[in-house]
C-alpha positions as CSV (number, residue, x, y, z in Angstrom):
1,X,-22.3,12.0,-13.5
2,X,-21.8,15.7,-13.0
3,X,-24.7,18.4,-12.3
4,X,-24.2,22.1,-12.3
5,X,-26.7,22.5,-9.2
6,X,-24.5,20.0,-6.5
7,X,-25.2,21.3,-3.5
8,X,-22.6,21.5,-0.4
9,X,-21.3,19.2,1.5
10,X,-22.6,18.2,4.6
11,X,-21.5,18.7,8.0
12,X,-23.0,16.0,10.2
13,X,-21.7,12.4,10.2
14,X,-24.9,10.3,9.4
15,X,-23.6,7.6,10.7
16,X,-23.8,7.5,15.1
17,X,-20.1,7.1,16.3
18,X,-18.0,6.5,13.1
19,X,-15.4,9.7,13.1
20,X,-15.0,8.9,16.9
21,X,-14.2,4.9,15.4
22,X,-11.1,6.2,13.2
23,X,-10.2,9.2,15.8
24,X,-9.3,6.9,18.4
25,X,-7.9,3.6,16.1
26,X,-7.7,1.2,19.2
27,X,-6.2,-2.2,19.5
28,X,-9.6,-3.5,18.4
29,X,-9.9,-1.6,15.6
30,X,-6.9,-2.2,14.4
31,X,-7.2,-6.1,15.0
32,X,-10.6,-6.2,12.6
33,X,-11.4,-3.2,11.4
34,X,-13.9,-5.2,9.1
35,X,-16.8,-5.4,11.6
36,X,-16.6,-1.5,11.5
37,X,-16.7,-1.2,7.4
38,X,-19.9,-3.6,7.4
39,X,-21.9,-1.4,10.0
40,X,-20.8,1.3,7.8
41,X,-21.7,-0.6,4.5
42,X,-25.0,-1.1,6.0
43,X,-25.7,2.5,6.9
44,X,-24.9,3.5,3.6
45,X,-21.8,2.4,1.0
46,X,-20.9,6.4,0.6
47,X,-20.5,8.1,4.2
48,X,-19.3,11.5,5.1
49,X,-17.2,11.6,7.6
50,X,-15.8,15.1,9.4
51,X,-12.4,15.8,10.3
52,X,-11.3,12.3,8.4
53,X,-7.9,13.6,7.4
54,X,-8.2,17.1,8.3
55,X,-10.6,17.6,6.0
56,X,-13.4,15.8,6.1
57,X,-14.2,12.9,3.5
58,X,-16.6,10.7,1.6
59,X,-15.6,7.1,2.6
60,X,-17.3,4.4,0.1
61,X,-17.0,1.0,1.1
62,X,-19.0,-1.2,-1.5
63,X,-16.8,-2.3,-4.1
64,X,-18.5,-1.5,-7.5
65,X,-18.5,2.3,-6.0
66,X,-15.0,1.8,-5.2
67,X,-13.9,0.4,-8.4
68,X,-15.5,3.6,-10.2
69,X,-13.7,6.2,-8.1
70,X,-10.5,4.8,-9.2
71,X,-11.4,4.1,-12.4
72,X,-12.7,7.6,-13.1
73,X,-11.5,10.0,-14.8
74,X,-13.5,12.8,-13.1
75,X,-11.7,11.7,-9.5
76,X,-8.4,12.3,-9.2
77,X,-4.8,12.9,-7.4
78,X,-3.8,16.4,-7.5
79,X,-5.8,17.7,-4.8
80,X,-3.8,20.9,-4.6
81,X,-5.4,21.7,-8.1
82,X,-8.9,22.0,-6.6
83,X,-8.5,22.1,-2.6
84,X,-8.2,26.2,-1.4
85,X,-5.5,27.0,0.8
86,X,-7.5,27.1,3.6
87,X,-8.5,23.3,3.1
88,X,-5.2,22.6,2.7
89,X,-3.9,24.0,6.1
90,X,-6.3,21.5,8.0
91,X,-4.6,19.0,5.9
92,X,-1.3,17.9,7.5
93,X,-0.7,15.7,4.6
94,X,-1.4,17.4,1.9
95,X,0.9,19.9,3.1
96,X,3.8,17.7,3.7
97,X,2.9,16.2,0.2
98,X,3.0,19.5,-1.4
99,X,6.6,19.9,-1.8
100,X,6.5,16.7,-3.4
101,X,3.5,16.8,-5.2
102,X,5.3,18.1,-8.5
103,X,7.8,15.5,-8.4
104,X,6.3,12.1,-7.7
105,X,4.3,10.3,-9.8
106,X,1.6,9.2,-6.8
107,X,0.5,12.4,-6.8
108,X,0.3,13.4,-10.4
109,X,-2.5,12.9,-12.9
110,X,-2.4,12.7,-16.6
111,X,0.0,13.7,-18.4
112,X,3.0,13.9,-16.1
113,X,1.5,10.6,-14.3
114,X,1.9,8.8,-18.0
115,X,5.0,9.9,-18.7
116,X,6.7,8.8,-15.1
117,X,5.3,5.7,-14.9
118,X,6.1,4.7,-18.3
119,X,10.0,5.7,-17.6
120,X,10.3,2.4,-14.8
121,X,7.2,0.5,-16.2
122,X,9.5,-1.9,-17.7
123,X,10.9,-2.8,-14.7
124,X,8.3,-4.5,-13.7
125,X,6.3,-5.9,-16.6
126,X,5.2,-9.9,-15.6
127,X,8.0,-11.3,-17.8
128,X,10.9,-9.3,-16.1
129,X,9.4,-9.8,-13.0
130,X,9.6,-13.7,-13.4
131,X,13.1,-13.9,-14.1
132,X,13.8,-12.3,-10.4
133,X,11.9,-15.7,-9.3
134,X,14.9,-18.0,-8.7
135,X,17.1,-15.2,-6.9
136,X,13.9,-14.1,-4.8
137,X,13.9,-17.5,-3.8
138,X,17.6,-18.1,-2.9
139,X,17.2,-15.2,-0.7
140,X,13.9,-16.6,1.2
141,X,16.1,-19.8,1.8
142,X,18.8,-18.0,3.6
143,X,16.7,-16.3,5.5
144,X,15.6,-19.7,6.5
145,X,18.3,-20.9,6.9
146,X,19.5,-18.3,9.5
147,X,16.9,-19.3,11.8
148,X,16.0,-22.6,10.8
149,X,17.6,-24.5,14.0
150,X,15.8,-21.9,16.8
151,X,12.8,-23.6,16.5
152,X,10.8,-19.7,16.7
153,X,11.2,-16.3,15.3
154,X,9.3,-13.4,14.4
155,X,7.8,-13.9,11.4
156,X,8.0,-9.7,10.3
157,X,11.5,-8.9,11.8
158,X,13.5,-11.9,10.7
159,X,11.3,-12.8,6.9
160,X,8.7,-10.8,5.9
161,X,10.3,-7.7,6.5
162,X,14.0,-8.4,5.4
163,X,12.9,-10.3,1.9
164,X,11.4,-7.2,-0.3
165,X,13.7,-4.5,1.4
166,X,16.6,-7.3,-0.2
167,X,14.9,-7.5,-3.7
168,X,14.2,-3.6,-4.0
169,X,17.6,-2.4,-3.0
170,X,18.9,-4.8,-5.3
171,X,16.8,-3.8,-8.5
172,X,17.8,-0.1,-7.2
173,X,21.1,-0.3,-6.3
174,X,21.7,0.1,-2.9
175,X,24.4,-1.1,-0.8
176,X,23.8,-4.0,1.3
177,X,24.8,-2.4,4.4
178,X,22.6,0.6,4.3
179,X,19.0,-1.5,4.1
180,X,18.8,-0.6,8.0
181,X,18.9,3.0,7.7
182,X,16.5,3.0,4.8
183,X,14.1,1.0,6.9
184,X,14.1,4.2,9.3
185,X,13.6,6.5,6.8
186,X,11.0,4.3,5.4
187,X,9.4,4.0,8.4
188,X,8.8,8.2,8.5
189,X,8.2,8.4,5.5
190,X,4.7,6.1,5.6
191,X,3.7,8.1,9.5
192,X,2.4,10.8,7.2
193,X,-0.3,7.9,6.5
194,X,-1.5,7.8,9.2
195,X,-5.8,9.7,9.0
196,X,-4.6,11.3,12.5
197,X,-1.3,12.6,11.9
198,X,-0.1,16.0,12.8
199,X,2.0,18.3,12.6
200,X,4.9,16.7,14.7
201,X,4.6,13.4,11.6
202,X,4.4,16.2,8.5
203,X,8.0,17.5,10.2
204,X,9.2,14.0,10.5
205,X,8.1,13.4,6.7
206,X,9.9,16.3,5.1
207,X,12.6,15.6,7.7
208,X,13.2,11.7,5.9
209,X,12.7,13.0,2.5
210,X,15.7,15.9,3.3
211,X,17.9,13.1,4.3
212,X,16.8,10.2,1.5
213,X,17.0,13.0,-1.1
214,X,20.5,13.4,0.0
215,X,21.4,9.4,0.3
216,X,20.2,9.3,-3.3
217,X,21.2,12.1,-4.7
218,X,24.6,10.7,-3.7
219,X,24.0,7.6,-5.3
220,X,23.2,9.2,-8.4
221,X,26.6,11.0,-8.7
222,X,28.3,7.7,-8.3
223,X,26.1,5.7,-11.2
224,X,26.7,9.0,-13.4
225,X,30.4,8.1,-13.3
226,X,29.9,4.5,-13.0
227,X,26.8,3.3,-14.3
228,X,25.8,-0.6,-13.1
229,X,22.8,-2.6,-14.0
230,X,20.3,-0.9,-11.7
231,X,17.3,1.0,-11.6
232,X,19.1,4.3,-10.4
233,X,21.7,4.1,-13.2
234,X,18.8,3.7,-15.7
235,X,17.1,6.6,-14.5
236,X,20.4,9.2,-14.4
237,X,20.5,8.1,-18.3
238,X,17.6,9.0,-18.8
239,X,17.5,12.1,-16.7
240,X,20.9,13.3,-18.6
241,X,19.5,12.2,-22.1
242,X,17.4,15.0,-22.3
243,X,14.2,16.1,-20.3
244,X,11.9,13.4,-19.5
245,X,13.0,13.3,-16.1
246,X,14.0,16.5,-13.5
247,X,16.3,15.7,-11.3
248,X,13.7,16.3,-8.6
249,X,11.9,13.9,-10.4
250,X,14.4,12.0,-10.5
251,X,14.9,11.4,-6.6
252,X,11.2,11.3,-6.1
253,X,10.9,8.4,-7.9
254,X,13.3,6.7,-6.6
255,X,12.3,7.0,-3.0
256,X,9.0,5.9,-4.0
257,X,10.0,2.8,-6.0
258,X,12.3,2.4,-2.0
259,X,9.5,2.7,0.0
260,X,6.5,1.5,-1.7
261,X,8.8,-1.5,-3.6
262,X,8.8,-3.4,0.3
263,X,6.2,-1.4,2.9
264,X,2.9,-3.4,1.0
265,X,4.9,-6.6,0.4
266,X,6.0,-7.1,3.9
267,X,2.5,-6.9,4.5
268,X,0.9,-9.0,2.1
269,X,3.4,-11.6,3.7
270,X,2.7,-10.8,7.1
271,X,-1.2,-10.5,6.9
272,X,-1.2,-13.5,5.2
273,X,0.8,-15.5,7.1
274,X,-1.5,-14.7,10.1
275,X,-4.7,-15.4,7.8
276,X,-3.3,-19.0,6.7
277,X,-2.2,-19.5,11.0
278,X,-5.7,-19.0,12.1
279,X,-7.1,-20.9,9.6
280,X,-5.2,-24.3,9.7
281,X,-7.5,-26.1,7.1
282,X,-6.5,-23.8,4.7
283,X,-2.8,-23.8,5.6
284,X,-3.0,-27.9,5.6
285,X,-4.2,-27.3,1.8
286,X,-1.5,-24.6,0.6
287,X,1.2,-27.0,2.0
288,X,-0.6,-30.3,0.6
289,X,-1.0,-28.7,-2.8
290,X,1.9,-25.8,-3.5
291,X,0.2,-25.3,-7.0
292,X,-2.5,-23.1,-5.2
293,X,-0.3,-20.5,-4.1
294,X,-1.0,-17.8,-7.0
295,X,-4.7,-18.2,-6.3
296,X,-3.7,-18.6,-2.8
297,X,-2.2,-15.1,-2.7
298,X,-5.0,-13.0,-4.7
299,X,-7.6,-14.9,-1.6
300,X,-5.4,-13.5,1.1
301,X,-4.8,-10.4,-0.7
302,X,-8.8,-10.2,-0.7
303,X,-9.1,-11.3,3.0
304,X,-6.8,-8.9,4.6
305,X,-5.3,-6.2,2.0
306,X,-2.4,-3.9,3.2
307,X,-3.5,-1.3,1.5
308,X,-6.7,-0.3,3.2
309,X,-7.6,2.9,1.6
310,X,-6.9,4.9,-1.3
311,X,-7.7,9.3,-1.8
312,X,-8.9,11.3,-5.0
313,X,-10.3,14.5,-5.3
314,X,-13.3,15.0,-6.8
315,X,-12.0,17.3,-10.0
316,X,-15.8,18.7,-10.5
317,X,-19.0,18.3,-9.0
318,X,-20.0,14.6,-9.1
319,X,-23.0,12.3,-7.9
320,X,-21.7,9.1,-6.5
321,X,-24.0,6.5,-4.9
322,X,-27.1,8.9,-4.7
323,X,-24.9,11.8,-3.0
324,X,-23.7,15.3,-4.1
325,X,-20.6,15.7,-3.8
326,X,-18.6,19.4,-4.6
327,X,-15.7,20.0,-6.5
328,X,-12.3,19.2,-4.4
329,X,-14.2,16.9,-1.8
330,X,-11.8,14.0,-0.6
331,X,-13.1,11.2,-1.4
332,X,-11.6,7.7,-0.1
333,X,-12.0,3.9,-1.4
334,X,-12.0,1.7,1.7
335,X,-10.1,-1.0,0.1
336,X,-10.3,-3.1,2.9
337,X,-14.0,-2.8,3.1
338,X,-14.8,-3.0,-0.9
339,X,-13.1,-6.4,-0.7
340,X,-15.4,-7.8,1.8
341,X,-18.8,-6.6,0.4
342,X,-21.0,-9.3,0.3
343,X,-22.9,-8.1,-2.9
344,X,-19.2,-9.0,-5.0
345,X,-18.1,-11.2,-2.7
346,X,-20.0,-14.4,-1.0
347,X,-19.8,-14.8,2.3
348,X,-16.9,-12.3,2.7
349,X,-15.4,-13.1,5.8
350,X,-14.4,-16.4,5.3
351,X,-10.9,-17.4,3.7
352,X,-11.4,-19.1,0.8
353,X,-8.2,-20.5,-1.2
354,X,-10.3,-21.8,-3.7
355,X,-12.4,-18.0,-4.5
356,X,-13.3,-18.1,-7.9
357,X,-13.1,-14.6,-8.3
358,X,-10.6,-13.5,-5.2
359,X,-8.5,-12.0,-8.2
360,X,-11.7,-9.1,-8.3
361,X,-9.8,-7.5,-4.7
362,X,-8.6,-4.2,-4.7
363,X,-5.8,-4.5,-2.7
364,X,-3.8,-2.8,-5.6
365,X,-6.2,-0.1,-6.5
366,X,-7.3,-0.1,-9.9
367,X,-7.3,2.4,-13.6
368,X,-4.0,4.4,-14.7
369,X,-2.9,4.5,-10.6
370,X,-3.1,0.5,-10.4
371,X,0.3,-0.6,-8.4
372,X,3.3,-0.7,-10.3
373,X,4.5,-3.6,-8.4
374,X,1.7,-5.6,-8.2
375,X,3.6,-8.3,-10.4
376,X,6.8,-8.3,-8.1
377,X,4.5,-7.9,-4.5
378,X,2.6,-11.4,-6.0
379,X,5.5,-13.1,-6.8
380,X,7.6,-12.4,-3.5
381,X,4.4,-13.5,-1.5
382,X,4.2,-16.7,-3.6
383,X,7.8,-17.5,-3.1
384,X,7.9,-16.5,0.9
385,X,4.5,-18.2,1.7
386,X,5.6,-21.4,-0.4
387,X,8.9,-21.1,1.2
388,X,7.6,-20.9,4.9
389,X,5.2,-23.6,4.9
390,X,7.7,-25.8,2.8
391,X,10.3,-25.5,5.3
392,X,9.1,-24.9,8.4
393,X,6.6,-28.1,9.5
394,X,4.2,-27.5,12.2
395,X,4.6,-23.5,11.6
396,X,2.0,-21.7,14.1
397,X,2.0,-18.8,15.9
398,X,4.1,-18.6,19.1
399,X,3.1,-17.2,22.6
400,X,3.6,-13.4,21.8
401,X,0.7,-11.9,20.7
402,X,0.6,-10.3,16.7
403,X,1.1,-6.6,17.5
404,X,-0.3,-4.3,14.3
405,X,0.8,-1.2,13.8
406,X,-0.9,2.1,14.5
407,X,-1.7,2.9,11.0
408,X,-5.3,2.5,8.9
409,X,-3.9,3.0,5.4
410,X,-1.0,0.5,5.4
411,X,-2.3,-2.6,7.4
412,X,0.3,-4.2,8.9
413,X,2.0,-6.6,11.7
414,X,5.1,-4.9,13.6
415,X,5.7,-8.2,15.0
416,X,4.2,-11.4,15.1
417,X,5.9,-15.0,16.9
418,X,5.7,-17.9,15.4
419,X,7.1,-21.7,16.2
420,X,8.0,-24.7,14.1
């Protein structure tokens, strides 16, 4: 793949209007995005594209392209390893990320990346993630059940939002009564995100990792004294067994395993509630036949992921898809669009329960950075989606319009009204 004589870069954006596209993320963009990733497909699967993320990036859209760059070893996470400084001040997020960089495993290749994951790896193997099932289901059922007799709700703010942040803070640790203040913090954290944001969102970011940090690093001094059976009291053991873990490492990973353990799931339930809303054949068939639901969920995982994009750095020069790129180029997966390209997937656009191979999607990346929680983000959508159209008959969508939030990497509903 490599070739000493790469040349630079270019400059121009071969494809007539596409940085404007992502500068400006309108209401119709962010409502399909998909027509956008075929013209772009069709132009070519491997675009440059100036000023994406302040520094410019190759965005590949088809999905065996896609697959590779996460799959290969020669793209990777630590971008501070191969950007120069003066890259890296046009980046926004990579400098927020910077402080971090050295202490969560997102951002690490191997072998720090090994060794983190494998510390909370166990957590979330498919057999411990299947006892959860029954509890994860008693708690969709009172969430019901709290809103059962209205007749209407919104489908993010009173389910799809409150089930994962429940099941995380549990596996963590954290007090009942301080899941609304981690949703704010939460909610900075993922601004940072966002391919346009600033300066004003990197201060917002360091700002909600100061004062999680501190929540945690409270938390930890209470399970070192009083250890339960949680996630944080596993990792102070193993913190103050010997040196595995720093303690910045330490509070990193636990805010990731916070933020990332609920911001995809609600998602996943959200988009796919909407999916399975505007498509009432193939809601009739997941209520008629429940058994559907786990190839139910890797279809609407397909249809409309929540994780829309992924970044590496190219670690050396690299040819990908007939073009040159250079050592510490930015290049970005287009989730979203490698799960509707037509060449891996028929007919693409249509929902399809019944996809024989919907499980292909990308939705949770793929090689050593594949989601830690895919198991436990499949198994809360089975349980809420079962739970929903079990309960609720004649669920559709009320007289409020869906309202998606302004972000292109995490694809999401901030509200969306519903009747039953």
């Amino acid at each position: 793949m490599t070739d000493s004589n790469v040349p630079a870069s270019p400059l121009s954006d071969p494809g007539p209007g596409l940085a404007g596209s992502f500068a400006t993320l309108g209401d119709e963009f962010l409502a399909d995005p998909y027509a956008l990733y075929e013209r772009m497909r069709r132009t070519d699967p491997v675009l440059w594209v100036p000023g994406f993320f302040g520094l410019g990036a190759w965005l590949v859209t088809g999905h065996a392209l896609a697959s590779t760059v996460l799959r290969c070893k020669h793209f990777g996470r630590e971008g501070d390893k191969v950007l120069p400084p003066e890259k890296l001040a046009l980046c926004p997020q990579e400098a927020a990320a910077l402080a971090d960089r050295r202490r969560s495993m997102l951002f690490h290749d191997p072998p720090d990346h090994t060794r983190l994951r494998a510390l909370v790896s166990r957590a979330f193997t498919p057999s411990t993630v299947q006892e959860l099932r029954p509890h994860i289901a008693e708690i969709a059922e009172d969430l019901l059940d709290a809103v059962e007799g209205q007749g209407h709700m919104d489908l993010i703010r009173d389910f799809a939002f409150p089930l994962p942040v429940i099941v995380i803070a549990e596996l963590l640790g954290i007090p009942p009564e301080d899941r609304d203040r981690i949703q704010g913090w939460s909610s900075d954290l993922i601004s940072v995100l966002n391919p346009l944001a600033g300066a004003d969102e990197a201060a917002r970011v360091q700002q909600a990792v100061f004062a999680l940090d501190e929540y945690l690093g409270a938390i930890v001094e209470e399970r070192r004294r009083v250890p339960r059976a949680d996630l944080i009291s596993e990792l102070t053991r193993v913190h103050d067994a010997g040196d595995q873990l720093s303690t910045m490492e330490l509070l990193s990973t636990c805010r990731l395993l916070l933020t990332a353990g609920h911001e995809t799931t609600v998602h996943l339930i959200g988009n796919g509630m909407l999916a399975l809303l505007t498509h009432p054949a193939a809601q009739d068939m997941l209520s008629v036949e429940p058994e559907l639901l786990p190839q139910a969920v890797e279809e609407l995982l397909r249809y409309d992921s929540p994780a829309q994009l992924a970044m590496r750095y190219a670690l050396e020069d690299e040819f990908l898809g007939g073009h040159a790129m250079r050592r510490g180029d930015l290049v970005v997966p287009l989730l979203g669009a490698a799960n509707r390209d037509p060449e891996h997937f028929p007919a693409p656009d249509e929902l399809d329960l019944l996809r024989g191979n919907a499980h292909d999607h990308l939705s949770f990346g793929a090689g050593i950075h594949y989601c830690l929680g895919a198991p436990l983000a499949r198994l809360e959508g089975q349980v809420a989606i079962g739970a929903l159209l079990r309960r609720l008959p004649r669920l559709a969508l009320g007289d409020g319009q869906p309202v998606w939030r302004k972000n292109l990497v995490l694809r999401g509903l901030s509200s969306l009204p519903v009747t039953f």
